[in-house]
C-alpha positions in Angstrom: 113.3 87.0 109.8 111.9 90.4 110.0 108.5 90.5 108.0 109.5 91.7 104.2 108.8 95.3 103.3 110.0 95.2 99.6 109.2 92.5 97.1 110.7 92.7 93.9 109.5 90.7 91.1 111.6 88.9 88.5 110.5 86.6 85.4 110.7 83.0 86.1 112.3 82.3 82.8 114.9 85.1 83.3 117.4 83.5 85.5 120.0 85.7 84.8 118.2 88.2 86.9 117.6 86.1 90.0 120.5 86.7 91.7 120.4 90.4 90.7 117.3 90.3 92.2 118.5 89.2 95.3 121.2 91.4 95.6 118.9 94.2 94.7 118.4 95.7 98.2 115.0 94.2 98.0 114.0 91.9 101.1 112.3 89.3 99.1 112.5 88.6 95.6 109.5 87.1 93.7 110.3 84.6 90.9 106.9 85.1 88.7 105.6 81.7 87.2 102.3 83.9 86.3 101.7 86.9 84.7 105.8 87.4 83.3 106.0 84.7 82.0 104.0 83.8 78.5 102.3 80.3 78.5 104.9 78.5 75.6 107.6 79.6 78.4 106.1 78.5 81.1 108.2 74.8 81.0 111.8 76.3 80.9 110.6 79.1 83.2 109.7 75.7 85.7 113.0 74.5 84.9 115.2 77.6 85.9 113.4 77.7 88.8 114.2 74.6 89.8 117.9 74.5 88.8 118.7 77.9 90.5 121.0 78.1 93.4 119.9 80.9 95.2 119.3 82.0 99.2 115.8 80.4 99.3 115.4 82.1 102.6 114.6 85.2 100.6 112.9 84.4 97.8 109.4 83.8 97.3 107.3 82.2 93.7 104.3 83.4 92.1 102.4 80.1 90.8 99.5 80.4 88.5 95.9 80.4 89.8 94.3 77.7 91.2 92.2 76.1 88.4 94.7 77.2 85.8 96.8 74.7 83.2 99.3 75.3 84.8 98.5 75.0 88.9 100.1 71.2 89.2 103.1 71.7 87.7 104.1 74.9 89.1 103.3 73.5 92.6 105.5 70.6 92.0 108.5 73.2 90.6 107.7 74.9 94.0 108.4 71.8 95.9 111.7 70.9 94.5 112.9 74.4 95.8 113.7 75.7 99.2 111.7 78.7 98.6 110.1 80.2 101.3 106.9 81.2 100.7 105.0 80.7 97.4 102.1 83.0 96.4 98.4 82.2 95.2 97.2 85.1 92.5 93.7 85.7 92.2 93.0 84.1 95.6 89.4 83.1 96.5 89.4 79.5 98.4 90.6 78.6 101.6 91.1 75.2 99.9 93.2 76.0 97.1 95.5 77.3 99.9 95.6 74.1 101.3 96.6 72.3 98.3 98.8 74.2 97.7 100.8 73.6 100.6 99.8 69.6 100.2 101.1 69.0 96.8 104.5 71.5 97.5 104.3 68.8 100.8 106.5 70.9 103.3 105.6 73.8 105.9 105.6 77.3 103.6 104.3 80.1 103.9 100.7 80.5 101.6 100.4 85.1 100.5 97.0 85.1 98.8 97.3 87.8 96.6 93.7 89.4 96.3 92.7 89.9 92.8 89.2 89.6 92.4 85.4 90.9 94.2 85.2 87.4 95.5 88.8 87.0 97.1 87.9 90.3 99.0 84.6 88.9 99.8 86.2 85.7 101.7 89.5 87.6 102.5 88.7 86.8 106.1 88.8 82.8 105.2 91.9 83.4 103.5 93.2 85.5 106.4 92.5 81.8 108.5 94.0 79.8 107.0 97.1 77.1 108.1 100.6 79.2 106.1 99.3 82.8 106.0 100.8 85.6 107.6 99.8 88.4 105.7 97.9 88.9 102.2 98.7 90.9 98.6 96.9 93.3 96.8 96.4 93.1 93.3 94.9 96.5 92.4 95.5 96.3 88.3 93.8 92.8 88.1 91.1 93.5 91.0 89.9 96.7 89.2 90.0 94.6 86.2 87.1 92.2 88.0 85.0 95.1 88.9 85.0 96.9 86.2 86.8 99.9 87.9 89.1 102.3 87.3 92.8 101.5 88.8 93.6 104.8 90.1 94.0 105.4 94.1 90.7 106.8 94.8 88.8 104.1 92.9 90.3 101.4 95.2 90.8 103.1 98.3 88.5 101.1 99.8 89.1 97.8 98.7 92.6 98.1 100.3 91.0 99.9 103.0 89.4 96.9 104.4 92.6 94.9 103.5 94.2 95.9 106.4 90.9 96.3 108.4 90.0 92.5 108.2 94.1 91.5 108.7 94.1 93.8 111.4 90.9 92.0 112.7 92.3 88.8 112.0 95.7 88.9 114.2 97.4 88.7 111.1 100.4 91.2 109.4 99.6 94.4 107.8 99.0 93.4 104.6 101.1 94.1 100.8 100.0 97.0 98.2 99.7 96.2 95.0 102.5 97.3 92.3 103.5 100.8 90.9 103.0 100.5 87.1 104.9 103.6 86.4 109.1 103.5 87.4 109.4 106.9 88.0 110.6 107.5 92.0 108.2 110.4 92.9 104.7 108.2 91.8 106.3 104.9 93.5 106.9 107.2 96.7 103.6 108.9 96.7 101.3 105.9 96.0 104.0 103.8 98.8 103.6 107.0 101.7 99.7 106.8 100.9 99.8 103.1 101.4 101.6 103.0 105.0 99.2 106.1 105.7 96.3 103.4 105.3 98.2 100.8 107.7 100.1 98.9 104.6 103.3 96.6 105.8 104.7 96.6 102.8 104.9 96.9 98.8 105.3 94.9 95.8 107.9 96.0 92.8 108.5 95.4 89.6 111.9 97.4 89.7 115.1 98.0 91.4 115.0 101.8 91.0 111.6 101.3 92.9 113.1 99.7 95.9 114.7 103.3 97.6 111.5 105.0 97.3 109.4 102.0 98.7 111.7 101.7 101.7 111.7 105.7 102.4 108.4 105.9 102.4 107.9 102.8 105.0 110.5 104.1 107.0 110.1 106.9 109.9 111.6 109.9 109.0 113.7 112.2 111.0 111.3 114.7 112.8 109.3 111.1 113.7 112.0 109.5 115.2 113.1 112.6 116.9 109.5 112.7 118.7 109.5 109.3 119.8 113.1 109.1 121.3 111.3 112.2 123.2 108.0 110.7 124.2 110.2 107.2 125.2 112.9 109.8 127.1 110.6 111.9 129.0 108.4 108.8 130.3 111.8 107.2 131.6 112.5 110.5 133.8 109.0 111.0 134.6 109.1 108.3 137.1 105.2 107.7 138.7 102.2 109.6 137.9 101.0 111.7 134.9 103.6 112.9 132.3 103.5 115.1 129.9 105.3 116.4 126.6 104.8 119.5 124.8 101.4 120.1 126.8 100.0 117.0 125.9 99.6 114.4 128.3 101.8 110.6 127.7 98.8 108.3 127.7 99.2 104.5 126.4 98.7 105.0 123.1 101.0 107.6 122.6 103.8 105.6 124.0 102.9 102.5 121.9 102.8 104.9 119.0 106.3 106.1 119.8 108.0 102.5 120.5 106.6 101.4 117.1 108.2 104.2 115.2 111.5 103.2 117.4 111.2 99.8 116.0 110.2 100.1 112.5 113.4 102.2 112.6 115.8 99.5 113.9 113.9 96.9 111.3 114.2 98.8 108.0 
């Protein structure tokens, strides 16, 4: 599949909502073992999880940190599902990844969500290792760690050099972090500014977030109208320089253009 753009987030112990979820529009739903979930309903959250009948295809689950109570047993709900990718809060250690995907004991994909000063430190371990396509932000619980404020400025360069080291690393742009506040025009703005900084996607914690998220991600009209130009006018150029509004087509430009052409046909 197409790499996600939209992750929507759902409480493990609320399994009247996973198939909502699903249907939601969203491209993968997240069914949260962690931080929705309070520790006395943690069990029956497991248990739901496992009992669900749902397109695993699309669904990914939140586990509890490595270290945590509750690590060994999430991990073994995990592997009695057909999930397909399971992700690793607060992140720091290549091998926590790797027992991760030993004790669920079947190829799945490992999204480190970054959480902490250390997890950014190591990010490019993380980036390495065997599962891992892409990594998550955590901006509430990272600014948490640092003692920072969790507005956009304060963090701008922690996620900055998110998709920096991915980007060094071969891997997919990575995930922002949630939008606290539900109304459209924030998730929109904060979503824009993240695929302005090379984000490949966004994590949600509600439906009504998912149109916004998606807009923002996706080329708009005066975007796509330039690249079908730039792609046009190099197929009638034939040899030799081309040019387009008086600026020359050089490689870039083109690879600019097809990119927009194919974020459009993905999303």
């Amino acid at each position: 599949m197409d790499l996600p753009v939209t992750y929507l987030f759902v409480p493990a112990d609320r399994p009247d909502r996973f198939a909502k979820a699903l249907s939601s529009g969203a491209d993968m739903a997240i069914l949260d073992l962690e931080d929705a979930v309070r520790p006395e309903a943690k069990p029956a959250a497991r248990q739901a999880l496992v009992a669900a009948d749902l397109d695993w295809t699309r669904v990914a689950v939140r586990v509890n940190p490595a270290g945590s109570a509750f690590w060994s047993d999430d991990l073994q709900a995990v592997a009695k599902t057909g999930a397909a990718a399971v992700i690793v809060p607060k992140a720091e250690r290549t091998e926590d990844l790797g027992d991760a995907r030993r004790r669920i004991g079947r190829d799945i994909e490992i999204l480190p969500q970054i959480e902490t000063a250390r997890g950014l430190d190591g990010v490019d371990a993380l980036l390495s290792a065997p599962g891992v396509r892409r990594v998550a932000f955590g901006h509430l619980d990272f600014a948490l760690d640092m003692g920072s404020a969790t507005d956009w400025d304060s963090l701008s360069l922690a996620r900055q050099h998110l998709v920096w080291r991915s980007r060094v690393a071969g891997r997919a742009a990575p995930v922002d972090s949630v939008t606290p506040e539900l109304d459209k025009d924030t998730t929109r703005r904060e979503a824009e500014a993240a695929r302005a900084l090379g984000f490949g996607g966004k994590l949600l914690i509600h439906p009504n977030q998912i149109g916004p998220v998606r807009a923002a991600f996706s080329p708009d009209a005066d975007q796509l109208a330039w690249a079908r130009r730039v792609i046009e006018t190099l197929e009638a150029g034939g040899k030799g320089a081309v040019a387009l509004d008086g600026r020359m087509i050089d490689k870039p430009v083109e690879d600019a253009a097809r990119r927009i052409l194919s974020q459009a046909q993905t999303l």
